[in-house]
C-alpha positions as CSV (number, residue, x, y, z in Angstrom):
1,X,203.2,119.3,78.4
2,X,200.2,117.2,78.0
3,X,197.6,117.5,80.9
4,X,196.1,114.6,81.8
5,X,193.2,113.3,83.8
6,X,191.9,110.2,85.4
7,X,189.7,108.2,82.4
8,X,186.0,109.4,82.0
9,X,184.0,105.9,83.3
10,X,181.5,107.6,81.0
11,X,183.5,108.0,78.2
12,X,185.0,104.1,78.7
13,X,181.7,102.8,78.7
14,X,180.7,105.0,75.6
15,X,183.7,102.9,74.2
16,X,182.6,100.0,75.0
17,X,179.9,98.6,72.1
18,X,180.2,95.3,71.1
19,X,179.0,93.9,68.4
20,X,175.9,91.3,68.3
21,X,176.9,87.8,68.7
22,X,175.5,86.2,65.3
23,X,174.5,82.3,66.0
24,X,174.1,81.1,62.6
25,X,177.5,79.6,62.6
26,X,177.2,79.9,58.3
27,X,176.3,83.2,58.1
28,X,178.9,84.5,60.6
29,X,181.9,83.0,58.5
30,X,180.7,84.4,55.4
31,X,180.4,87.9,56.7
32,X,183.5,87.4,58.0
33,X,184.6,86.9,54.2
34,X,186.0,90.1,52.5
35,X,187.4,88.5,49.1
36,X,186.8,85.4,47.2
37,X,190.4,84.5,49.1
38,X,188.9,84.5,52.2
39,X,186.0,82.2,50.7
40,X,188.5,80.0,49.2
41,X,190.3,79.2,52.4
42,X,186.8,79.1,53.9
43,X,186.1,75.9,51.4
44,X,189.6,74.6,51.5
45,X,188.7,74.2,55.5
46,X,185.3,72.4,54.9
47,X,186.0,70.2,51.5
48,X,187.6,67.3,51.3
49,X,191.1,67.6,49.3
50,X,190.0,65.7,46.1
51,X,186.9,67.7,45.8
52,X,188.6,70.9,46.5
53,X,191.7,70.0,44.2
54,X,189.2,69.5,41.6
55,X,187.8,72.8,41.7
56,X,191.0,75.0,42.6
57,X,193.8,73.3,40.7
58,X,194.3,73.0,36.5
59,X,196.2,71.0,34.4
60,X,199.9,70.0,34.2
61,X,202.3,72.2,36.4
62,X,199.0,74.8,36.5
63,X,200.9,77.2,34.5
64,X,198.0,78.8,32.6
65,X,195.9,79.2,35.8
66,X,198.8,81.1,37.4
67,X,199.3,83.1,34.4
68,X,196.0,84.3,34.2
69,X,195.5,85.3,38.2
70,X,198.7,87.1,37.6
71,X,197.7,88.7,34.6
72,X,195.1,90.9,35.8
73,X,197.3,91.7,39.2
74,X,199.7,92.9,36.9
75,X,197.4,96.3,36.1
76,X,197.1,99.6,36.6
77,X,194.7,101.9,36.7
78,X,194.5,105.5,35.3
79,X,191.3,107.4,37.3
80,X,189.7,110.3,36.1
81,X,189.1,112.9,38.2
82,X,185.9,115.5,39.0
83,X,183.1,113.3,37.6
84,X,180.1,112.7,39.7
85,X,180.4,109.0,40.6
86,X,177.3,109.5,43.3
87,X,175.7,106.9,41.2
88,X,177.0,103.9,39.7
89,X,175.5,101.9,36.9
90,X,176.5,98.1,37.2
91,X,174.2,97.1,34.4
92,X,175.2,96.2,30.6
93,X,173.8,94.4,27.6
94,X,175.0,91.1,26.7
95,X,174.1,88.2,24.2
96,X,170.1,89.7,23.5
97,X,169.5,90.7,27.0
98,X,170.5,92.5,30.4
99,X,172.2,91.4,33.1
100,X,172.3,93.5,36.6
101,X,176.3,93.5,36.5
102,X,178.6,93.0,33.8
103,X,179.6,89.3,34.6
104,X,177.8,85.8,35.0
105,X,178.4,82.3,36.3
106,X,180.1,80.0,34.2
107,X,179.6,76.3,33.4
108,X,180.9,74.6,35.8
109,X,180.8,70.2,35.6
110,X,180.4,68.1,38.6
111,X,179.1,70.9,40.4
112,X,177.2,68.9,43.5
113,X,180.7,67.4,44.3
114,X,181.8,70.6,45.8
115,X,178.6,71.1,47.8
116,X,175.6,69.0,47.5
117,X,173.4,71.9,46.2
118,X,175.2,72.4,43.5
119,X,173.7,74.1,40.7
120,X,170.3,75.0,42.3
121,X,172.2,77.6,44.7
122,X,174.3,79.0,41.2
123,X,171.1,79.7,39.1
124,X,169.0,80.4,41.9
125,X,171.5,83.0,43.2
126,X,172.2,84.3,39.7
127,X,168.8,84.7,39.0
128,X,168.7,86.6,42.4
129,X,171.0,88.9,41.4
130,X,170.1,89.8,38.2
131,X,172.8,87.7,36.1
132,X,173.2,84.8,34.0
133,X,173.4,81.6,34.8
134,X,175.1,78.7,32.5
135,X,174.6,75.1,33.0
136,X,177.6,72.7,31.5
137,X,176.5,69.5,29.9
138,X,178.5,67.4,32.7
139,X,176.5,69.3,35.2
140,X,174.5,67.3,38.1
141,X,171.3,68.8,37.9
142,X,169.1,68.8,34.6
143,X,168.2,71.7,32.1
144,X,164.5,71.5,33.5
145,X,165.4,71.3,37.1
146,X,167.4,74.4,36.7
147,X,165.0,76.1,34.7
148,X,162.5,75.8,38.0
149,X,164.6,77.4,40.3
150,X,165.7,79.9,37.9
151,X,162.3,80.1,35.8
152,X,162.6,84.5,34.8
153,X,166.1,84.9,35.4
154,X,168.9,84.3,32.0
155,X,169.5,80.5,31.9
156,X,172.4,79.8,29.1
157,X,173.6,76.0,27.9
158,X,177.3,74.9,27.8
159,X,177.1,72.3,24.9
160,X,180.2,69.7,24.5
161,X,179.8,67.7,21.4
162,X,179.9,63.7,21.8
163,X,181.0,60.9,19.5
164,X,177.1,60.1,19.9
165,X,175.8,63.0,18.5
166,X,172.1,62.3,19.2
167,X,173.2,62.9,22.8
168,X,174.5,66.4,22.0
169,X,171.6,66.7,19.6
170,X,169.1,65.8,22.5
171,X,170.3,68.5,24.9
172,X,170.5,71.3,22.2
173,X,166.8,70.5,22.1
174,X,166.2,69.9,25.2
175,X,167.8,73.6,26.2
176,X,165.5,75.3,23.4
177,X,162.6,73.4,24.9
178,X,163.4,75.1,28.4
179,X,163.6,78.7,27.3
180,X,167.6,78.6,27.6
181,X,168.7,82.1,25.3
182,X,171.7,81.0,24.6
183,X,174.4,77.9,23.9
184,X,178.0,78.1,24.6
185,X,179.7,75.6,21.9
186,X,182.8,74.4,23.3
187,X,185.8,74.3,21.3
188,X,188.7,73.7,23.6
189,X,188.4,69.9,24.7
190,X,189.3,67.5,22.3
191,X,190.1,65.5,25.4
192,X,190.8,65.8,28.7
193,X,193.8,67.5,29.9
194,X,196.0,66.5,32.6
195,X,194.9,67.4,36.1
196,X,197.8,66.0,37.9
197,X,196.0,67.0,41.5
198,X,192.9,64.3,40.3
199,X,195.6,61.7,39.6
200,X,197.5,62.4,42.8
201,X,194.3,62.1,44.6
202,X,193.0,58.8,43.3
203,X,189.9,61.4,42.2
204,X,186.9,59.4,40.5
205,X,183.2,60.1,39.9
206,X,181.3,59.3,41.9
207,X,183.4,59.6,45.2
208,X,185.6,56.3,46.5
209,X,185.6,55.6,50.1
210,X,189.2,54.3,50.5
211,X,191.8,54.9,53.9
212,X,192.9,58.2,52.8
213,X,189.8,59.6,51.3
214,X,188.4,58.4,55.0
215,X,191.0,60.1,56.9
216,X,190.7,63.2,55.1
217,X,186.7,63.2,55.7
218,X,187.0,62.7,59.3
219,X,187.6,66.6,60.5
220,X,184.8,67.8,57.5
221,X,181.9,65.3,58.4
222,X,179.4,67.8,57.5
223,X,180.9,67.6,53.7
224,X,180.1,63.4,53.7
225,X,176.3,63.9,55.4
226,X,175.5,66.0,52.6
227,X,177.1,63.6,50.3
228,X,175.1,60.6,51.7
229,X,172.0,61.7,52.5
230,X,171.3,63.8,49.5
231,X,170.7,62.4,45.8
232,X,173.2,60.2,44.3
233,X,175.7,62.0,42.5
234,X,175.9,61.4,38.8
235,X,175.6,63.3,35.7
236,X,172.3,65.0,34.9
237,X,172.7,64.7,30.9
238,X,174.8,61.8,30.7
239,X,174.8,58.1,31.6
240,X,178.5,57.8,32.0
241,X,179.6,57.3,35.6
242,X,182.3,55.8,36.9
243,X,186.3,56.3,36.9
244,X,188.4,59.7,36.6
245,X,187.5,62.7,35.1
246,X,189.9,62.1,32.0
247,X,188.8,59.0,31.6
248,X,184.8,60.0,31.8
249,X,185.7,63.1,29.4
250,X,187.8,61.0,27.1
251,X,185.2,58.0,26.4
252,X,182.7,60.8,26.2
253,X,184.4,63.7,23.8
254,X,185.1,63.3,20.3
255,X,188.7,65.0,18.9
256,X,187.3,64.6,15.6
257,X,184.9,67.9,16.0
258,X,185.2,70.3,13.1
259,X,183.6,73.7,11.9
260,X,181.1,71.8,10.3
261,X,179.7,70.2,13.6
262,X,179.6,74.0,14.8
263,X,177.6,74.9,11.6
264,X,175.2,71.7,11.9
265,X,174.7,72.7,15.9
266,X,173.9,76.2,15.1
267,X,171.4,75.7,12.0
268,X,169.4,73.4,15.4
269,X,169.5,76.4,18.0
270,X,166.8,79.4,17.8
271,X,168.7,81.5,20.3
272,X,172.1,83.8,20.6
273,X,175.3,81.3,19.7
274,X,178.5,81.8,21.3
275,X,181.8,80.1,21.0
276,X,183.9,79.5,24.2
277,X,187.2,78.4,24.2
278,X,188.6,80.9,21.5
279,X,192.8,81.3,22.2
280,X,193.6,83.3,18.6
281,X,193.4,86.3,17.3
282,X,193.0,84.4,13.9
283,X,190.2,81.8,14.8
284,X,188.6,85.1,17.2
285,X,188.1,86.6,13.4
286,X,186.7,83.4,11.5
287,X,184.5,83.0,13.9
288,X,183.5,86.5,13.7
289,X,183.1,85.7,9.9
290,X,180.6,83.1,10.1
291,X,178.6,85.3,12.2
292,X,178.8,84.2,15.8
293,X,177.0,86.0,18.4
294,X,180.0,86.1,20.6
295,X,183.4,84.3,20.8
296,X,184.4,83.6,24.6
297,X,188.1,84.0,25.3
298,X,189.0,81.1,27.6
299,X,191.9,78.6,28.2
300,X,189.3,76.6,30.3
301,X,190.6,77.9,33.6
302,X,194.0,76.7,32.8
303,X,192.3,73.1,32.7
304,X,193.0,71.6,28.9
305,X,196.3,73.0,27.3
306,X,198.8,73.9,29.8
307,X,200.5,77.1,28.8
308,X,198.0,78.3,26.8
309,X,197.7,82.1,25.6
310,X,196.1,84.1,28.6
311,X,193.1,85.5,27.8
312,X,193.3,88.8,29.0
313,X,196.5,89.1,27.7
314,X,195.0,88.1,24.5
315,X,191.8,90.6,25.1
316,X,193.0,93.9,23.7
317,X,194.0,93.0,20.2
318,X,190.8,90.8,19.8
319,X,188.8,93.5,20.4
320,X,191.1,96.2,18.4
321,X,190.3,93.2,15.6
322,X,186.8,92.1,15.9
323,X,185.3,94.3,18.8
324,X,182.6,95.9,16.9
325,X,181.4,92.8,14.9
326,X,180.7,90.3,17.6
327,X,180.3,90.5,21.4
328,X,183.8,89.1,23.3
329,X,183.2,87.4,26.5
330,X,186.5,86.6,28.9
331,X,186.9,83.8,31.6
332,X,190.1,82.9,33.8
333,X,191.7,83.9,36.7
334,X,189.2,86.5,37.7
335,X,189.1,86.5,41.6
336,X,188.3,90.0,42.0
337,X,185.6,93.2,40.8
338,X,188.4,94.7,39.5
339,X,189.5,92.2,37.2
340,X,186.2,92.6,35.8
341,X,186.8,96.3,35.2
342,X,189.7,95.9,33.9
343,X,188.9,93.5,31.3
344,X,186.0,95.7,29.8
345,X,188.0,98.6,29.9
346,X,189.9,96.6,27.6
347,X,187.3,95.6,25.2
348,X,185.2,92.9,27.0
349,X,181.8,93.2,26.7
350,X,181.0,90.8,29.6
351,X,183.0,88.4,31.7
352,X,182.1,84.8,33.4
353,X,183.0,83.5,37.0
354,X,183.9,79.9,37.3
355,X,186.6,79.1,41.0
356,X,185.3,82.2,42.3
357,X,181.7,81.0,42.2
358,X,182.6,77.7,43.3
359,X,184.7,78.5,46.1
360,X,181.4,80.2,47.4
361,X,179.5,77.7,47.3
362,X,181.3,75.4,48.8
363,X,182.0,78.2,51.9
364,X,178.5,78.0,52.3
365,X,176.0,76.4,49.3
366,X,173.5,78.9,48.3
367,X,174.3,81.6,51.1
368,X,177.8,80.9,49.9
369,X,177.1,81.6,45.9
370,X,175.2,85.0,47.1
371,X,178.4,86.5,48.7
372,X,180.2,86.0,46.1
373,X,178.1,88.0,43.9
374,X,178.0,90.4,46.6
375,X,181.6,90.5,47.0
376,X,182.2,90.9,43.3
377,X,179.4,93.5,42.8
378,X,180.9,95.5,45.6
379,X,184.6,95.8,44.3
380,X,182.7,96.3,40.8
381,X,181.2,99.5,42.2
382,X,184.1,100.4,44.1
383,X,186.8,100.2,41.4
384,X,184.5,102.1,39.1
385,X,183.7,105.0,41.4
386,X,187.2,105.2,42.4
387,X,188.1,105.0,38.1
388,X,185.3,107.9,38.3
389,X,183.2,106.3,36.0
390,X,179.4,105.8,36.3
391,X,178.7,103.4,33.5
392,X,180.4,100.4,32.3
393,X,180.3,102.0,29.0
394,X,182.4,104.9,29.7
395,X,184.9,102.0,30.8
396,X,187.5,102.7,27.9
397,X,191.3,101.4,27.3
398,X,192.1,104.6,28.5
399,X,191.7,103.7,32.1
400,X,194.6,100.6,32.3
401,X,197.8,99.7,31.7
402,X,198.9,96.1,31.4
403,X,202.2,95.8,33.0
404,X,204.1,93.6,31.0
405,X,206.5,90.8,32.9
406,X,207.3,88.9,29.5
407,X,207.1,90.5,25.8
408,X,204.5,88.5,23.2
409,X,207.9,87.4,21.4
410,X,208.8,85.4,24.6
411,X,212.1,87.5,25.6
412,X,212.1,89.2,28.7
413,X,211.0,92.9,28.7
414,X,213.5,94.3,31.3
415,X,213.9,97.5,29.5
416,X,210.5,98.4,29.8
417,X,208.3,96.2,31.7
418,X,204.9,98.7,30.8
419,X,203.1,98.4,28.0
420,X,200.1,101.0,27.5
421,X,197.5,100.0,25.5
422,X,195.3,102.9,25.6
């Protein structure tokens, strides 16, 4: 039998230690975030649904962004055991230089839509942190504003080429001019692909005040004060303003873009050049031909060709292919440290953040952008001391499995739905 005993009024009141009641009403949601899910439904609360759509949905019926979420989910890990994991090394070399963990912020377009401080609180946190920043040419804030804010940290240059080419030309030399290391030459937008939540929203650039855009502002007011009482919102690079994103992407991109447009851009830029938007194993090894500094695996967040290859998916035999002749960066669907892992255990030397940076900063603008570093940094760490690694280069295909739902030859796999790639 159990004795018991009347309760201890000591031992309650040792018990009893509450926590500090934190006033800053912005700080105290973000700690409450854990994951870049918990920020996401933190900026689904306080963003207006076109501006949120934007950001978290893709093209068509969103296959390719679902795919590549699910993609890394569908993992598994194979730890090591008895290594001393006491200390972790987050750092890695990328594209000429270092970065403090091995992924950075993408280029995002139309960034101050989602919050008004847009880019400033993405370089200025990257450069915080110890990571790279990349400004896209639809961004809202220029290459030398973002250079000030960001003026020793890694400042990189998303370049979409125009059917004016002296506009592309300009910002090539623009980005040189501001100490930018390196250009990203976009390869996967011909034109715009179908983003059926911007359609379905009546979304334009800038924002239209109509009945249902009102009625959705009314329980986020703070989102529309920002919006009015902060610098008009247009382009930073461009002059075009005015009507849907397709139809702002369409007048301004040119489907007639070949390799020899890549060739002409590169002879103009001093620094490391990288292609994004690779989907083939094939074009992944031309472009290693012709020299690149690295190739970017990306479907564009799912945003241009719906259905598209996956890029993790797509990861392993790149790098079995070209891994040891040009640097392979990877982008999509990463929402967590341990996609990150994951993907240089498969042969990525560095990966890129796009939702996930986005969804912070529209949690919480700048404070917003810093947890989700932190957040990403942390599981980072985590997953690697669990793996019982201490360096992102002992990070080997060793250490995953990709569990396979569909085979590459489109049939189902039911007879054996793991694939080792080790």
């Amino acid at each position: 039998m159990v004795k018991r005993q009347l309760p201890n009024p000591s031992e309650i009141l040792e018990l009893m230690k509450f926590k500090k009641f934190e006033l800053n009403s912005r700080k105290r949601r973000l700690d409450a975030a854990l994951t870049i899910e918990d920020l996401r439904q933190i900026a689904k609360r306080r963003t207006p649904a076109a501006a949120f759509d934007y950001t978290d949905g893709a093209a068509e019926g969103e296959i390719s962004m679902e795919r590549s979420v699910q993609s890394f989910q569908d993992v598994e890990f194979h730890p090591s055991i008895l290594n001393d994991v006491s200390h972790v090394d987050t750092t890695t070399q990328i594209l000429g230089g270092s970065s403090a963990m091995p992924f950075g912020i993408a280029p995002t377009g139309f960034t101050r839509l989602m919050q008004t401080e847009g880019e400033i609180a993405g370089a200025s946190a990257a450069g915080a942190a110890g990571i790279p920043f990349t400004l896209s040419t639809l961004g809202t804030t220029s290459i030398e504003d973002v250079k000030k804010v960001n003026p020793e940290g890694r400042n990189w240059f998303q370049l979409y080429v125009m059917r004016e080419r002296e506009i592309s030309y300009g910002l090539v030399e623009r980005a040189a001019a501001a100490g930018y290391d390196t250009l990203f030459f976009t390869v996967d937008t011909p034109i715009a692909g179908a983003r059926l939540r911007d359609t379905r929203n009546g979304f334009a650039i800038p924002p239209q005040l109509t009945p249902k855009t009102i009625l959705n502002a009314i329980p986020r007011p703070w989102w529309w004060w920002d919006f009015l009482t902060t610098q008009k919102l247009e382009f930073a690079s461009l002059s075009e303003t005015g009507g849907t994103v397709g139809e702002l992407l369409n007048s301004a991109m040119d489907p007639s873009i070949d390799f020899d447009d890549l060739a002409e851009i590169r002879k103009m830029w001093p620094g490391k050049f990288a292609v994004k938007g690779v989907q083939t194993v094939a074009d992944a090894k031309k472009l290693a031909d012709l020299g690149v500094d690295s190739i970017v695996l990306s479907n564009h967040g799912g945003r241009q060709l719906d259905r598209a290859p996956v890029p993790f998916e797509l990861l392993p035999e790149v790098a079995r292919e070209i891994g040891k002749d040009v640097e392979i960066i990877i982008d999509t669907g990463i929402r967590n440290g341990a996609d990150i892992v994951a993907s240089l255990a498969l042969g990525a030397d560095f990966t890129l953040i796009g939702r996930a940076y986005l969804f912070g900063l529209m949690a919480g603008g700048r404070a917003g952008v810093d947890r989700t570093i932190e957040i990403l940094g942390e599981q980072v760490e985590r997953t690697m001391k669990l793996l019982q690694v201490s360096s992102v280069a002992e990070l080997n295909p060793s250490h995953v499995t990709q569990l396979r739902r569909f085979s590459r030859d489109g049939q189902l796999d039911g007879a054996n739905p793991r694939t080792d790639l080790s």
